[in-house]
Structure formats: C-alpha cells, structure tokens
C-alpha positions in Angstrom: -6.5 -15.0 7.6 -7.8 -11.9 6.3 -9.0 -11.3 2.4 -7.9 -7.7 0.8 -9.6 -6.2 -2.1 -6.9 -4.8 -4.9 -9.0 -3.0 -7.1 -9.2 0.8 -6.8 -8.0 3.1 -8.8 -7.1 1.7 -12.3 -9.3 1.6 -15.7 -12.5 0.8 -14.5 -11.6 1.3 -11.1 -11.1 4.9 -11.4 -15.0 5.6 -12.0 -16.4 7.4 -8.9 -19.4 4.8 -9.2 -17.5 1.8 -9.5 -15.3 2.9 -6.8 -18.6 3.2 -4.7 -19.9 0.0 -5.4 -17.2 -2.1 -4.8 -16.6 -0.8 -1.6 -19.9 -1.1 -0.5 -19.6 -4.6 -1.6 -16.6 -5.3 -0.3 -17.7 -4.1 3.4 -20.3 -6.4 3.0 -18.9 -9.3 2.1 -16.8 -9.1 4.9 -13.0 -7.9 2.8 -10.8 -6.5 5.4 -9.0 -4.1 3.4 -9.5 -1.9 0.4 -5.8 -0.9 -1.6 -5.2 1.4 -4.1 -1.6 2.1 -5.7 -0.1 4.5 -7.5 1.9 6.0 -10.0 1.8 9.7 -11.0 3.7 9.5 -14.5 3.4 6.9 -17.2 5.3 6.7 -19.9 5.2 4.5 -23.0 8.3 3.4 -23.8 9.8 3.0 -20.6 13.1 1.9 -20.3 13.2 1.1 -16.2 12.4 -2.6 -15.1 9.1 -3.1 -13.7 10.1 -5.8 -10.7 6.8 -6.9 -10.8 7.0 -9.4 -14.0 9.7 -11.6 -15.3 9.3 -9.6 -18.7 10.1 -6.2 -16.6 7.4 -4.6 -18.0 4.0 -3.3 -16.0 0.3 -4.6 -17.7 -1.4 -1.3 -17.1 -1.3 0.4 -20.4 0.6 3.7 -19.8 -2.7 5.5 -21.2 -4.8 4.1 -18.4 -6.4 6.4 -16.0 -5.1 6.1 -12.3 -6.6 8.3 -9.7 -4.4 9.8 -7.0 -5.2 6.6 -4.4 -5.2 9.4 -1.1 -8.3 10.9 -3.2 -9.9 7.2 -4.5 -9.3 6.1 -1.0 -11.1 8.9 0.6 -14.6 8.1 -1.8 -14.3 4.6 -0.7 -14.1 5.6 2.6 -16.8 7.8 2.8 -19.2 5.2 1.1 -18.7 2.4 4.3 -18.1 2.4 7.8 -16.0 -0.4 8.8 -13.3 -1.9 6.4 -10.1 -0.8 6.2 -8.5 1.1 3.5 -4.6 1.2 2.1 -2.4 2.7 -0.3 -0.7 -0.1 -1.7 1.9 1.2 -2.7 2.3 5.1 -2.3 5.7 6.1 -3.8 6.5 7.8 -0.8 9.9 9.5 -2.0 8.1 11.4 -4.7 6.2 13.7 -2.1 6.8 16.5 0.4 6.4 14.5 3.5 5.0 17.2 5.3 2.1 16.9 2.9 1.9 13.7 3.3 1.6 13.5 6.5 -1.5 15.8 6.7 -3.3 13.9 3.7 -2.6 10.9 5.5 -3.9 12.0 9.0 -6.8 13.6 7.8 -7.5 10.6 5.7 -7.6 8.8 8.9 -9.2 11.2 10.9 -12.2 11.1 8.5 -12.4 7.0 8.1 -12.5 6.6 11.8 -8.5 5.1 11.8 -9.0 2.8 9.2 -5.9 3.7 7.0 -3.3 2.0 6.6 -0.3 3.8 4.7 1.7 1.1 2.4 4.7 3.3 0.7 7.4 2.1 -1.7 10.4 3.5 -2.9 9.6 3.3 -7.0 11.3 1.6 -9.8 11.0 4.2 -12.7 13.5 6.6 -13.6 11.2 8.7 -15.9 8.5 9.1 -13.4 10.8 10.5 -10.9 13.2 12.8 -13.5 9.3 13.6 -14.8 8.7 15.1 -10.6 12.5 16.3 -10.3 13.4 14.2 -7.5 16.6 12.2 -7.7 15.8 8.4 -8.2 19.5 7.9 -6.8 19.2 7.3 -2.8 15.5 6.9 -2.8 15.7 4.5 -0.1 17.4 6.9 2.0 15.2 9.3 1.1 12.3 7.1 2.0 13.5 6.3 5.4 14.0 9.8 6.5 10.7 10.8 5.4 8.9 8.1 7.4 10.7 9.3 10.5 9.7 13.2 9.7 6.3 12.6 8.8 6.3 9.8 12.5 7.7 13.1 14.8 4.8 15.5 12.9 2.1 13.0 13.8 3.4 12.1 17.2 4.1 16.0 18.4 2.1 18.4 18.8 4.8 20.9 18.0 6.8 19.1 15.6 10.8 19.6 14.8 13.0 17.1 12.7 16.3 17.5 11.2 16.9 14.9 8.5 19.0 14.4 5.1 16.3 15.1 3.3 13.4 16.4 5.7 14.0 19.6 7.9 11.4 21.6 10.0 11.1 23.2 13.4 8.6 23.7 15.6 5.9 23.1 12.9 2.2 22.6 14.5 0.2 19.9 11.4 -2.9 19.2 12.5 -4.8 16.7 12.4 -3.6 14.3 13.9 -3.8 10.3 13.4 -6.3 9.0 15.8 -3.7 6.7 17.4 -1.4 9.5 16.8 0.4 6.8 14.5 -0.4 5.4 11.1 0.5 1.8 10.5 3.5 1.8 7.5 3.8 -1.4 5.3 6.7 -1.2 3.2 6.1 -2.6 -0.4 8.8 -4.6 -2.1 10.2 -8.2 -2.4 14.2 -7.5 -2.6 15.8 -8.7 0.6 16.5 -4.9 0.5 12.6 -4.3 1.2 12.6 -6.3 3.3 15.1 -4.9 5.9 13.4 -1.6 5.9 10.5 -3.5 7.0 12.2 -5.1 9.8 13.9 -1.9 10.7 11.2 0.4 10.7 8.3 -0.6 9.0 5.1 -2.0 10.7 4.4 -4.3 7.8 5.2 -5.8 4.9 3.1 -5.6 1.3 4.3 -8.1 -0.8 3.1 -7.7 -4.5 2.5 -10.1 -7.0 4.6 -12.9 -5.5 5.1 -16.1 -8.0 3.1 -18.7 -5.2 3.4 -19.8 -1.9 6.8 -21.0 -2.0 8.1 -17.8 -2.8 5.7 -16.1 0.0 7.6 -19.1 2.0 10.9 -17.7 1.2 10.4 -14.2 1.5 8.4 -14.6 5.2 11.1 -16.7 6.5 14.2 -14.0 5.2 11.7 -11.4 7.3 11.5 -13.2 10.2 15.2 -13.8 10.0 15.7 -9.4 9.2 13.3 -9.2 12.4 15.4 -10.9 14.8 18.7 -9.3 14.0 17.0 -6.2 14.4 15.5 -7.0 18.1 12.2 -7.2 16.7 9.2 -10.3 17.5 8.5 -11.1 13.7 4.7 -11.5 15.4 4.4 -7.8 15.8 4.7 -7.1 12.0 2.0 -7.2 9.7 2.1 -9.3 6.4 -0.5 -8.8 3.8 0.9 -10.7 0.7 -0.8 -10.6 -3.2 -0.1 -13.9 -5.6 0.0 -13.9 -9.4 -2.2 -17.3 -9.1 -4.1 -17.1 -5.8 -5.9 -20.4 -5.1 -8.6 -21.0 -2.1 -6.6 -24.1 -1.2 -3.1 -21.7 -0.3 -5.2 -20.5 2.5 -4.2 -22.8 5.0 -0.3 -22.6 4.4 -0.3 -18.6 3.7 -1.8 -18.3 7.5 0.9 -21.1 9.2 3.3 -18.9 6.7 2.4 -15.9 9.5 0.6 -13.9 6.4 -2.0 -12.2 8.0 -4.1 -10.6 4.7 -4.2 -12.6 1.4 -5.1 -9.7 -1.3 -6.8 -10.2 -4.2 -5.9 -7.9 -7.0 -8.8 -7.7 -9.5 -9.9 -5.0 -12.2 -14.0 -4.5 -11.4 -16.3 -4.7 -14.1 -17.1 -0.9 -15.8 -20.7 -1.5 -15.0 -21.3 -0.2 -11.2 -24.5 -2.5 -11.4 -22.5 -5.4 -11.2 -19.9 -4.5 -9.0 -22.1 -6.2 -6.0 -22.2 -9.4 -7.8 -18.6 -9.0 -8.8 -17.2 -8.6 -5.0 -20.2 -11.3 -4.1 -18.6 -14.0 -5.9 -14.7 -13.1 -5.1 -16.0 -13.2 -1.8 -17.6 -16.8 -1.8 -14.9 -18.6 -3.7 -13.0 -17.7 -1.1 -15.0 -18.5 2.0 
C-alpha cells in the first residue's frame, strides 16, 4: 500500500520554501503522492456544515492562507521528478471547465503525467453565492463538467453539448499525456460514492473516523461498482483517517485501499521540513 503526503497548501504549507522542501522530502522518502485542497472563499461565521467533523465545523481558521492547489501543485512539481501530485479536493463546480481542463493538462504535461485530478462537489453555501454559481444541483453540475473537460482532452477538435457545459469545435491544447487525467471523486455520502462508481476513476475519502468506517464505505463501493458493470479492482482508493496508526496497514490494503494519506501541517521552518517528512516516513515503514 501506498503512503500520500497531505500537506500543501495551508498555513505553513503555503510558504514557497516549505512547499519546496517537503516535496523534495517527500520524493525521497519514497511518499507516493503529494495533495493539496482547496477552497477559494472563507468565511467566519459560516453557517453550512463542514461534513468533515462531527461538530460541522472546518479546523482551518477562516483567516488562514490557502494557495490555489493548481499553482502550489505546480512548485511542488517542478522541485522533484518522480512522485505524484493531486488536488485533493478541487471544487470542481466552482470553475469554467474549459479552464480547467487546460490548467489541468498543462499541469500534467509539465510533471511528466503525474497528476492526478481529485474534485468535489463543495459543502458551503457562502463560498459558492461568494463565486455566483448556484450551490443547488452541484452534483449535476459536477458530472457534466467532468464529461466536457474528458471530450476536450480526448479530441483534438473538441465539441460537447451539456446542461451546464456547451462548446463546438474548440481546439485546447495541451493535451494530458495519456490524453486522460485520472478523476477521484472526494466525498463519503453513499451519494459520493456513486459518482465514483459511475464515472469516477477513484475514490478520495477524507478524514474517515478508522478502519471500520473505511470498511464500510469500501464495501458500499464495491457494491455501487457492480451495479454499475464496473470491476471494483479498476478504481483507485486513496483513503485519509482522523487517527491513522502504522498497525491499520495491513487491514486498509486487504480493505482494497490502495494509498493511506497522511494529512499533516509542516513545520514553518523549511530547514526542518526534511526531518519532518523523514520521520513521517519511518514510522510508517
């Protein structure tokens, strides 16, 4: 089973050197993945339920900085070679998905095809009356943008008529270098979970309560997979736990997970980033 890195982007993980040493670190002590999520508004009295925590409410302060993870992603990438970065979660209905398919494919382009896009729906009404896009039908939204921005990096002359996407004959170059980007769909509703078995190549699965509940969720997946004439093997699972422990290991890979992440906040010092990632790394070896 893999080990994923949760740390970009937040606090002290929005420093350009911090960001640059933990990746660095990370590559070398042998994390698969590095993932960066995302929210473009805060606010500080918000009244939508974070379905994160059993109090409803997200940790990050709302004053917090939080890079754009297309842009933290892209210094990480640019400092290594090898390991894999991930947006975990991009919240894909608040974007043009014509956009996002370009940052995304260029993204790739320039990390040699190590991106991985993991997209989410959202939970918070202000952020998304704060962008002007309806929260209502965001799902919908979210599957019809997945299938514009597949046809744009598929064809080379792209056309798709959609709900909520519409284009003809549109040329968006570049293109992925598998001319596909893997999709994990974030989310732990049975909801989520469909999209995942209906048209997502993975599944991100945040902040889960322990292995029993990863338990659960993987076998309602497997169960979503089959009805929809899918091998549950051919889906990704990269799953993060309130409490990881070392000894979960074995049971999360019979489970089927494929990538245990570890979400951490990096020290503000870059000069100890190394021995930060160094010692994540070995407790879990």
């Amino acid at each position: 089973m893999r080990l994923g890195l949760h740390a970009l982007g937040i606090g002290t993980g929005a420093e350009s050197a911090v960001i640059h040493a933990v990746a660095i670190a990370a590559e070398q002590s042998g994390f698969a993945t590095l993932w960066a999520g995302e929210h473009v508004v805060m606010v500080d009295d918000a009244a939508s339920h974070y379905p994160y925590a059993d109090d409803g409410k997200i940790a990050v302060p709302a004053d917090a900085d939080w890079i754009d993870p297309m842009i933290g992603l892209s210094f990480a990438a640019a400092a290594t070679t090898t390991i894999g970065i991930a947006t975990g979660v991009l919240l894909l209905p608040e974007h043009n998905p014509v956009i996002v398919a370009k940052q995304a494919a260029s993204l790739d382009k320039l990390s040699g095809g190590r991106f991985s896009l993991g997209i989410g729906i959202g939970w918070s009404r202000e952020e998304f009356d704060a962008i002007g896009v309806p929260f209502e039908r965001r799902a919908a939204r979210t599957a019809d943008y997945v299938a514009a921005m597949r046809a744009i990096w598929c064809d080379d002359i792209a056309s798709y008529a959609g709900e909520f996407a519409n284009f003809e004959n549109i040329r968006v170059n570049p293109k992925p270098r598998e001319r596909a980007i893997p999709i994990l769909c974030g989310g732990n509703t049975d909801a989520a979970l469909r999209r995942v078995a209906q048209w997502g190549d993975g599944w991100y699965g945040f902040n889960l309560r322990d292995v029993d509940d990863v338990a659960a969720k993987v076998a309602t997946l497997h169960r979503l997979c089959r009805e929809a004439g899918r091998d549950p093997a051919d889906v990704r699972v990269a799953v993060a736990l309130r409490q990881p422990d070392p000894a979960d290991k074995g049971r999360l890979a019979e489970l089927g997970v494929g990538e245990l992440v570890l979400v951490a906040s990096p020290p503000d010092d870059p000069a100890q980033a190394g021995d930060w990632v160094a010692e994540l790394a070995t407790d879990w070896q």
